[in-house]
BAFI-3210 file (N, C-alpha, C; in Angstrom, 3 decimals, decimal comma, padded with zeros to 6 digits):
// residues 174
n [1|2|3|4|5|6|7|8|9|10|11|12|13|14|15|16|17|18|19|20|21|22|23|24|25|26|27|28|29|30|31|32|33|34|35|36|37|38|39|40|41|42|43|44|45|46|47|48|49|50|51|52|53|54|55|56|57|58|59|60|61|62|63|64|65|66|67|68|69|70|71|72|73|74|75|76|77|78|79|80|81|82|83|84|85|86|87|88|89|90|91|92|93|94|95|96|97|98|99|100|101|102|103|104|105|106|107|108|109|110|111|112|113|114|115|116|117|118|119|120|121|122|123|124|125|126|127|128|129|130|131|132|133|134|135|136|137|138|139|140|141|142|143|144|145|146|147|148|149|150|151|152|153|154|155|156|157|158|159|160|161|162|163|164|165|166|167|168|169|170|171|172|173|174]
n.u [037,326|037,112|035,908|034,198|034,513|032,659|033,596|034,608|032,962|030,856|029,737|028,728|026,820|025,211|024,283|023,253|020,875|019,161|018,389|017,266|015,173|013,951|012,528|010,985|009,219|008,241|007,072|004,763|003,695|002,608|001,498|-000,769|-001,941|-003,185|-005,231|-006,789|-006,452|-004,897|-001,679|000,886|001,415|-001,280|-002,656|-001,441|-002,108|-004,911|-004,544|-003,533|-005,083|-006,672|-006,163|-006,272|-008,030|-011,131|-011,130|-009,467|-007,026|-005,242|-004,304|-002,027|-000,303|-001,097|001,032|003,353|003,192|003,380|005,904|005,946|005,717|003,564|001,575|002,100|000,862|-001,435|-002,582|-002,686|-004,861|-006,887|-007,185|-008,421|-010,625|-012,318|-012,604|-014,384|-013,352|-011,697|-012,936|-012,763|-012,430|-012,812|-010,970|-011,335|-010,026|-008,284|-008,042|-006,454|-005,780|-006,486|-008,546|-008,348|-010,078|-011,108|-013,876|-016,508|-016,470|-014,294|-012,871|-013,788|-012,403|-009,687|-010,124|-010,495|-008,039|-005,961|-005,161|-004,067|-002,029|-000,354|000,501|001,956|003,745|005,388|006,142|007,926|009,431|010,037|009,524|012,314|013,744|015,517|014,292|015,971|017,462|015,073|014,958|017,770|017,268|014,665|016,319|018,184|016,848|015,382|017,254|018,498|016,310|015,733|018,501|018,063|016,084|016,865|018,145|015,945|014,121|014,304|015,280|015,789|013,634|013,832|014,953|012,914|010,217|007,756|007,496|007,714|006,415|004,432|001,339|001,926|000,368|-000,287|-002,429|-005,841|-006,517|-005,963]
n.v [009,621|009,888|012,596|012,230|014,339|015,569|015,332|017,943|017,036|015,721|017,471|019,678|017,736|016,989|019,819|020,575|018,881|019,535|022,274|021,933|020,071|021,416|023,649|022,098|021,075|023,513|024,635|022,737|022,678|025,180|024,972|022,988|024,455|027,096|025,001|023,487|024,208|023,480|021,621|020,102|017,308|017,060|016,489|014,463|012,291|012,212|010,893|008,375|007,291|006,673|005,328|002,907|-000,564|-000,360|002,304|002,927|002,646|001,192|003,276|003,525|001,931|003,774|005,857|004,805|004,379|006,870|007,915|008,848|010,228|008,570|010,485|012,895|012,175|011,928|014,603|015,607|014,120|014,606|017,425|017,157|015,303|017,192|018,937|017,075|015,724|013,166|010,182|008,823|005,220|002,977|000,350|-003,143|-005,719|-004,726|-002,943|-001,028|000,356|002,837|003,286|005,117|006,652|007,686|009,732|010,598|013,433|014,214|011,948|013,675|016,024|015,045|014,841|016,943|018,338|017,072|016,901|019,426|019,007|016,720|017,907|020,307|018,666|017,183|019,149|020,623|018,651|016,272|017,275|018,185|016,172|013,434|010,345|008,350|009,665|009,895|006,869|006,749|008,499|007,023|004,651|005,643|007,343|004,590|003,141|004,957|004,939|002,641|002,001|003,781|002,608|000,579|-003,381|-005,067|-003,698|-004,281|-001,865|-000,109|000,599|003,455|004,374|004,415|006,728|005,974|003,670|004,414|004,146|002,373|-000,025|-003,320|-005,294|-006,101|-006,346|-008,096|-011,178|-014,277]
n.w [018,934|015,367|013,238|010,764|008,080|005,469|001,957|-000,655|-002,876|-001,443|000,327|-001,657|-002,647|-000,493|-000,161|-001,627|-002,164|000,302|-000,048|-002,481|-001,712|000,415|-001,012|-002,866|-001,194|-000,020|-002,763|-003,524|-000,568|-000,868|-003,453|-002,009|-000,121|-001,297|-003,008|-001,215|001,070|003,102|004,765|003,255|004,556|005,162|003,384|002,678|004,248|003,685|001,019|001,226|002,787|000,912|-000,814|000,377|001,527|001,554|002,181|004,979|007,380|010,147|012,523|013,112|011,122|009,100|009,844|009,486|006,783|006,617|007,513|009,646|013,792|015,644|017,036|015,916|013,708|015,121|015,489|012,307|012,184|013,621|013,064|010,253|010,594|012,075|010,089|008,865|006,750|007,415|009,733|012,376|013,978|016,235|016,700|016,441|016,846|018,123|021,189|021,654|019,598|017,041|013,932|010,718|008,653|005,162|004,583|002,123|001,798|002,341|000,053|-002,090|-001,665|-001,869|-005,102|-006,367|-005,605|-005,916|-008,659|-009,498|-007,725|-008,528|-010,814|-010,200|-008,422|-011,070|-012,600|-011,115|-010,139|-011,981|-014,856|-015,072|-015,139|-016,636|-018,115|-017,335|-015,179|-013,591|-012,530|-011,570|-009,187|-008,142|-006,956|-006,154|-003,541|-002,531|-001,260|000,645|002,009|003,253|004,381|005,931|007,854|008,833|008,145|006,093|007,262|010,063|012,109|015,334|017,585|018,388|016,411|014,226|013,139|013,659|014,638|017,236|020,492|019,516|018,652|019,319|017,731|014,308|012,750|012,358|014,072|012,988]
ca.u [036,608|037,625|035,120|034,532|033,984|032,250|034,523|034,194|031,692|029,809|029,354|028,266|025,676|024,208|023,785|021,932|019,458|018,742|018,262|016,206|014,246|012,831|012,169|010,158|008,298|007,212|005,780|003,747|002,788|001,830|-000,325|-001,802|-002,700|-004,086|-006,088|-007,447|-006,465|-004,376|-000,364|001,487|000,639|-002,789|-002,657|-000,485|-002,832|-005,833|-004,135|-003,020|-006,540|-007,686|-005,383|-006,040|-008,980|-012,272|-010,641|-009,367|-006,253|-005,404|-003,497|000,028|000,049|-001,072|001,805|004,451|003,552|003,780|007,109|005,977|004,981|002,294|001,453|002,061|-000,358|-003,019|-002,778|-003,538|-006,003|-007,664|-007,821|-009,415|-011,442|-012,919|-013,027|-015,488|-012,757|-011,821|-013,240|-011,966|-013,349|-012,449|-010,225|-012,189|-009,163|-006,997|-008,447|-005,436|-005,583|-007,692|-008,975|-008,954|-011,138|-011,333|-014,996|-016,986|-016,004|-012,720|-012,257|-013,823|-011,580|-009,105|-010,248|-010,413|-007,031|-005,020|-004,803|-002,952|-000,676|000,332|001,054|002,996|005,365|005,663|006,553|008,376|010,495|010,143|010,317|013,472|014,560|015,525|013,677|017,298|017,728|013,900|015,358|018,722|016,516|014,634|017,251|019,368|016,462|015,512|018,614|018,601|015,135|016,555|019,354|017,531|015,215|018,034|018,214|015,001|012,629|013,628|015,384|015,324|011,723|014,400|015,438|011,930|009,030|006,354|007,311|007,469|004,763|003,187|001,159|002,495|-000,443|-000,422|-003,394|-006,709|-006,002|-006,278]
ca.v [009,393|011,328|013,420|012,008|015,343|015,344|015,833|018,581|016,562|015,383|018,972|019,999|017,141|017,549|021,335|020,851|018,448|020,344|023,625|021,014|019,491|023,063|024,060|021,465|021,154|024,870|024,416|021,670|023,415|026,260|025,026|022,599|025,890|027,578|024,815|023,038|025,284|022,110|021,447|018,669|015,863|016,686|015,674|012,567|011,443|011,962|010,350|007,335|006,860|006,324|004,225|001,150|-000,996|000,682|003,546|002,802|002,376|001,568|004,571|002,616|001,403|004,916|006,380|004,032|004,960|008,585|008,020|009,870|009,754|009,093|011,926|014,044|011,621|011,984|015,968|015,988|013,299|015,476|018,840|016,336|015,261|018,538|019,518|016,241|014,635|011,592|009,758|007,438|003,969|001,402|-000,920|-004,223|-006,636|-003,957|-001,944|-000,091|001,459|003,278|003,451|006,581|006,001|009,129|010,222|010,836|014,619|013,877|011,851|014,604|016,949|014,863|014,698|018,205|018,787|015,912|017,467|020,104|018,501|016,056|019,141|020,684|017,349|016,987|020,493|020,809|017,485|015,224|017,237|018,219|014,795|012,786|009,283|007,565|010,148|009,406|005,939|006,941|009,135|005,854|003,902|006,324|007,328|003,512|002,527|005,813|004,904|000,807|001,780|003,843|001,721|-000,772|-004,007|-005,487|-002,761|-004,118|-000,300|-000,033|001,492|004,590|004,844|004,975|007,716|005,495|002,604|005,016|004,055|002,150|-001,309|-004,448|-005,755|-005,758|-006,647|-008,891|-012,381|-014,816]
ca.w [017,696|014,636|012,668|009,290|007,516|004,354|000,987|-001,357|-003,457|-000,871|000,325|-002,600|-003,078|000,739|000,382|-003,188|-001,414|001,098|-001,031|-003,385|-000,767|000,962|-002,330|-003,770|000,256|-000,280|-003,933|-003,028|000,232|-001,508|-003,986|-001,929|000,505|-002,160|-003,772|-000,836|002,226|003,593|003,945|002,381|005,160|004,945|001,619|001,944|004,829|002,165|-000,335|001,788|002,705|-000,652|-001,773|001,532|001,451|002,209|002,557|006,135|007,640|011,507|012,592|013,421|009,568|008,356|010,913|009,350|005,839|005,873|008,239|010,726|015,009|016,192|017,713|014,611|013,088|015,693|015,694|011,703|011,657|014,693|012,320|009,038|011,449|012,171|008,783|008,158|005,917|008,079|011,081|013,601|014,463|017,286|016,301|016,918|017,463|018,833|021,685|021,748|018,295|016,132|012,335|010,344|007,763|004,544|004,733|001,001|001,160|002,473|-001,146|-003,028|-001,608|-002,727|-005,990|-006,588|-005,511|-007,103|-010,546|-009,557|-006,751|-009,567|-011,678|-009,058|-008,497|-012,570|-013,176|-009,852|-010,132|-012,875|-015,460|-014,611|-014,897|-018,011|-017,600|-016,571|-013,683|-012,656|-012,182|-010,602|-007,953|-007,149|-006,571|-004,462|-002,365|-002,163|-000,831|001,751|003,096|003,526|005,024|007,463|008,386|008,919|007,221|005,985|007,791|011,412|012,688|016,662|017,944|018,813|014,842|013,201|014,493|013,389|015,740|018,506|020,933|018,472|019,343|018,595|016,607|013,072|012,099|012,949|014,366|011,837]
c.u [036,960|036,549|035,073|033,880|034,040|033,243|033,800|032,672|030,628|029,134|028,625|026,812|024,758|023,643|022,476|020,251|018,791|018,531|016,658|014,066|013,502|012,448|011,037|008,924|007,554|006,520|004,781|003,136|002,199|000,756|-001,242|-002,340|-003,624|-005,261|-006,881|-007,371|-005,335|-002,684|-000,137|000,896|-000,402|-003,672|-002,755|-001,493|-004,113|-005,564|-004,055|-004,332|-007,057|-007,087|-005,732|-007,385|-009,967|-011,854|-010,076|-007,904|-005,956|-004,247|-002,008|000,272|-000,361|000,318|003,034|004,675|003,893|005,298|006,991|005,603|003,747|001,272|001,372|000,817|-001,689|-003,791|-003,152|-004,633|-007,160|-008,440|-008,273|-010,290|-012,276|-013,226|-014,029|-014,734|-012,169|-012,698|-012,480|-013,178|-012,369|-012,113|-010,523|-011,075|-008,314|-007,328|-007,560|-005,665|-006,982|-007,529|-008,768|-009,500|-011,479|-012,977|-014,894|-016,574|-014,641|-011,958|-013,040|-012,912|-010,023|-008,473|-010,134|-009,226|-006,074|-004,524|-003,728|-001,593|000,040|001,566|002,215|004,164|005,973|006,257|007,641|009,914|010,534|010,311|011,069|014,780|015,076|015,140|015,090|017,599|016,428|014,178|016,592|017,744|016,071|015,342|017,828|018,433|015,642|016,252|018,632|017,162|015,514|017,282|018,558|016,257|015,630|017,188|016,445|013,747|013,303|014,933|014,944|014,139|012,585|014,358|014,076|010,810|008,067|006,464|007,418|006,575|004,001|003,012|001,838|001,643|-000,523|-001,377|-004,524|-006,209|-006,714|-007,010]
c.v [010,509|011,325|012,894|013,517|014,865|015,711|016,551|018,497|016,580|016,505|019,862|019,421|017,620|019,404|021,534|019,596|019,039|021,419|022,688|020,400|020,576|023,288|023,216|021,199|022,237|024,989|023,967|022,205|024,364|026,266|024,431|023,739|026,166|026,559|023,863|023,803|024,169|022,344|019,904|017,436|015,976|015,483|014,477|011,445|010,742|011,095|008,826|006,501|006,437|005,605|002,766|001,233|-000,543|001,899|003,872|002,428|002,277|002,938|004,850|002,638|002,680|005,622|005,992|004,147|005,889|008,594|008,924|009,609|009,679|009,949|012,958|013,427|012,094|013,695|016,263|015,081|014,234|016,429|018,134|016,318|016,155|019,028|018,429|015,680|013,431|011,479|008,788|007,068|003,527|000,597|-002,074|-005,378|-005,791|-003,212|-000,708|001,178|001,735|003,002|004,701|005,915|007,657|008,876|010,801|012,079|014,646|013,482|012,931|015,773|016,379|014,484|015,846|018,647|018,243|016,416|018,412|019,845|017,480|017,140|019,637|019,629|017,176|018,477|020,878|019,978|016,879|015,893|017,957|017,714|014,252|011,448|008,107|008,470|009,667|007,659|006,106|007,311|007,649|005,361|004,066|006,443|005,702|003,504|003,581|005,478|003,497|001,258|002,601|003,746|000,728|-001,866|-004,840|-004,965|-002,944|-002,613|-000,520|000,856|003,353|005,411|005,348|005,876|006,918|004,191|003,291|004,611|003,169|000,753|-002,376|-005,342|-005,091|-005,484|-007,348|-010,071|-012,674|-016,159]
c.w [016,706|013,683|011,194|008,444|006,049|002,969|000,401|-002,205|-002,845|-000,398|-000,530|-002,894|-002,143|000,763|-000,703|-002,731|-000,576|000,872|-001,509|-002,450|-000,503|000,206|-002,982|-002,136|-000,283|-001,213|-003,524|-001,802|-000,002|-002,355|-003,056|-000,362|000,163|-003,123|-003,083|000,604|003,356|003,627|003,548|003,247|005,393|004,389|001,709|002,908|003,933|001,235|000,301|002,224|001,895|-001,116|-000,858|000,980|002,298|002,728|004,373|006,550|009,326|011,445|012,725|012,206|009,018|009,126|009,596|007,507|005,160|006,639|009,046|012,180|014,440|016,311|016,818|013,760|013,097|015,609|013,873|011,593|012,432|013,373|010,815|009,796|012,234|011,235|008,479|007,063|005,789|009,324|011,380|013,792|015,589|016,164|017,132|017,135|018,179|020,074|022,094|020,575|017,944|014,515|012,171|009,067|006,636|004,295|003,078|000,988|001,621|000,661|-001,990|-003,213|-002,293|-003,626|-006,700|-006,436|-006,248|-008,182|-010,054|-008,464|-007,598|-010,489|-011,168|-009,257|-009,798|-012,357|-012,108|-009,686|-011,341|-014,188|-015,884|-014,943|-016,485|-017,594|-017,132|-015,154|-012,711|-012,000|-011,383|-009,165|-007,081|-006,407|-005,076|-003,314|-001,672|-001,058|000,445|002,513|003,723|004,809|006,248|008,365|008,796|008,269|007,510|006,783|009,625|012,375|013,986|016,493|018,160|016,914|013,735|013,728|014,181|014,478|016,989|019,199|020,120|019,116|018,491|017,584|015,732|012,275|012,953|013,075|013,334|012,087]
res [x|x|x|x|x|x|x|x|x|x|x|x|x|x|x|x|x|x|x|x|x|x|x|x|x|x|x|x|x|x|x|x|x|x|x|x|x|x|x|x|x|x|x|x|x|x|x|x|x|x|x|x|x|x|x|x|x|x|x|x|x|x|x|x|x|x|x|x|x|x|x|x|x|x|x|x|x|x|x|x|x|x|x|x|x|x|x|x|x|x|x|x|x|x|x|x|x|x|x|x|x|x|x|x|x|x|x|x|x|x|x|x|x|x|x|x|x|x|x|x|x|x|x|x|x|x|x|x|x|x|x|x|x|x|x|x|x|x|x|x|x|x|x|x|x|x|x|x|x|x|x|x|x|x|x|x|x|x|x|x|x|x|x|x|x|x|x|x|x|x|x|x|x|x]
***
């Protein structure tokens, strides 16, 4: 097998993402440190919460939206869950899975934080940008989350961490 090594360009691009990337991780972990005591997937769990219906998500479909295990899931939902900013339910068609569910000071917390984790990403990334690159960006990282997720989402259970382990029910029977 021969080595496809990257060309000049491409070298160039991969090192400036990866510069880019750590860089814009640590902002964002930093404020949201300092302005809720939390790191970034705290946050995104928080956030992800508040955005599903009744504020609830089973824990597979919260898993699969932050792109992450399981297991990494269950270990921050644990430390929210100690802080009094989510709970877990029984999953009533599933007995396999659970709910996490963001708890009233869960969304206050973050409500209080939001403003400036917005701030952060704007000032951080966007604007940065000129509103045609904020559309290139989509695109490209579109197209890089597609492709590795293989075609149309279905990615072997090996390729994505959120299907790791995860149950085969989707949802409530209908």
């Amino acid at each position: 097998m021969t080595t496809r090594w990257l060309s000049p360009e491409e070298q160039r691009a991969w090192r400036a993402y990866i510069a880019a990337t750590h860089l814009l991780e640590d902002a964002i972990d930093r404020q949201l440190q300092q302005d809720a005591g939390m790191p970034h997937l705290f946050y995104s769990v928080l956030a992800n919460l508040s955005e599903a219906p009744d504020r609830r998500l089973r824990m597979t479909d919260l898993a699969e939206k932050l792109k992450i295990t399981r297991s990494r899931l269950t270990y921050a939902v644990t430390r929210l869950e100690r802080d009094g900013l989510v709970r877990r339910e029984d999953c009533r068609w599933d007995k396999r899975s659970s709910i996490a569910v963001l708890t009233d000071e869960g969304m206050a917390v973050l409500e209080r934080t939001a403003p400036g984790h917005v701030e952060t990403v704007r000032s951080t990334l966007f604007d940065r940008l000129t509103p045609e690159q904020v559309g290139q960006l989509e695109e490209i990282f579109t197209g890089v989350a597609r492709g590795l997720q293989g075609e149309e989402g279905r990615a072997s259970v090996e390729e994505v961490p959120w299907r790791r382990r995860s149950s085969p029910c989707s949802g409530p029977p209908e």
